[in-house]
C-alpha positions in Angstrom: -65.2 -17.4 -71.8 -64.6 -20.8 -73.6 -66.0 -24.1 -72.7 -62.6 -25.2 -70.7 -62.2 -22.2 -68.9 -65.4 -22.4 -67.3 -65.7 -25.8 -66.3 -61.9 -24.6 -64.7 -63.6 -21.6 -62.7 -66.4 -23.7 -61.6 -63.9 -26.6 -60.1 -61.8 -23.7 -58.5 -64.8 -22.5 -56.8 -65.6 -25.9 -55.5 -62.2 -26.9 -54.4 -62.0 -23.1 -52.5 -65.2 -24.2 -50.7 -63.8 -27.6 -50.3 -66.7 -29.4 -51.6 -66.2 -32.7 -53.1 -68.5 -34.4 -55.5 -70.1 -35.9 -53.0 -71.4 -32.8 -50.4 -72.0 -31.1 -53.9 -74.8 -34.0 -54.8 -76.4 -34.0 -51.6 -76.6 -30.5 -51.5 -77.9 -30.0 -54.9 -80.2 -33.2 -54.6 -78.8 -34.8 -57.8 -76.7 -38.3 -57.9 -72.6 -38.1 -57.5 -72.4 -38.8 -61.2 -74.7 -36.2 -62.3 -72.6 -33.9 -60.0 -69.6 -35.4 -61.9 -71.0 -35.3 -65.3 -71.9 -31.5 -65.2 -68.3 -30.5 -63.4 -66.2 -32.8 -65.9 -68.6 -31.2 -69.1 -69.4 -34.8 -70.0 -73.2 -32.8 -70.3 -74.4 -29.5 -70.3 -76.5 -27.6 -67.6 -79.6 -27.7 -68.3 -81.9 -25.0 -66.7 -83.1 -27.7 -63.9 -79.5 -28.0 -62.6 -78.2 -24.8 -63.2 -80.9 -23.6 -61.0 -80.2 -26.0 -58.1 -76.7 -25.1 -58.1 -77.6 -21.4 -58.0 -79.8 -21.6 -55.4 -77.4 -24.0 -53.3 -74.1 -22.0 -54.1 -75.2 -18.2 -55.8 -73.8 -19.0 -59.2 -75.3 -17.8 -62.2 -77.8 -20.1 -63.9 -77.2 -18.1 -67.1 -73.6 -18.8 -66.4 -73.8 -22.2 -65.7 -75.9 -22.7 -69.1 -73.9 -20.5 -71.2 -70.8 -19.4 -69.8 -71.2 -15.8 -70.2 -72.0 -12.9 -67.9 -71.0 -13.2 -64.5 -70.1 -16.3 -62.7 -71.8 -15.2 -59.4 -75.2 -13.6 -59.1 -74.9 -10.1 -57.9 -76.2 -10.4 -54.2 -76.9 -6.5 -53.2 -79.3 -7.2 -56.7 -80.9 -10.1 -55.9 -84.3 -9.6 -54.3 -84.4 -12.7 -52.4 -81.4 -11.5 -49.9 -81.6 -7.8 -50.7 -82.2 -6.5 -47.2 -83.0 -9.6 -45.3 -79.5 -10.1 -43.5 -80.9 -13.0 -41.3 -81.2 -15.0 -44.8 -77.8 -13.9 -46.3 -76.7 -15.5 -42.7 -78.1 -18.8 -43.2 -77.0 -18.8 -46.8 -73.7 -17.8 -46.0 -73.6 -20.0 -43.2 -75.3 -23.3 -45.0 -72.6 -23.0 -47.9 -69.7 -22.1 -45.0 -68.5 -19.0 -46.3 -67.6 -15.8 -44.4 -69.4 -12.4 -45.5 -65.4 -11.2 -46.1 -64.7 -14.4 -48.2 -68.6 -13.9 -49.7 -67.0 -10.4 -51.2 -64.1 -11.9 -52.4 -66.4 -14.2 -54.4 -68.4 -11.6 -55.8 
């Protein structure tokens, strides 16, 4: 995937979850500009942000950094919510997603 097509993915996410710049930074913890920096690829993600964002939204840190491999981190593989449905629900719920419009994602 080139450069432009995945800074088009990752703004097509974040308008389908109707996130603006601003619920993005206070989500993430980072400024509105850095926010705006990393979706506009004025900068690169660096592996501080492209954590935060994975954590906050289940994207890919690998994918944020590189733009290859999957956009979205495979959730039945990721030990963290593997089995604990009470935390998928309060991830799901915290970034206001469905467990039908979670699959869709994935």
């Amino acid at each position: 995937m080139d450069t432009e097509d995945k800074y088009t993915a990752l703004n097509s996410f974040f308008k389908e979850l109707n996130k603006t710049s601003d619920d993005i930074a206070e989500e993430v913890g980072m400024s509105r500009q850095q926010v705006e920096n990393l979706l506009k690829n004025r900068c690169a993600f660096r592996e501080n942000a492209a954590r935060k964002f994975s954590e906050c939204y289940g994207l890919s840190p690998s994918w944020l950094m590189t733009g290859t491999g999957s956009m979205l981190l495979n959730w039945v593989d990721n030990v963290d919510f593997a089995g604990k449905g009470e935390r998928l629900e309060l991830f799901l719920k915290k970034r206001g997603l469905s467990k039908l419009e979670a699959g869709r994602l994935a």
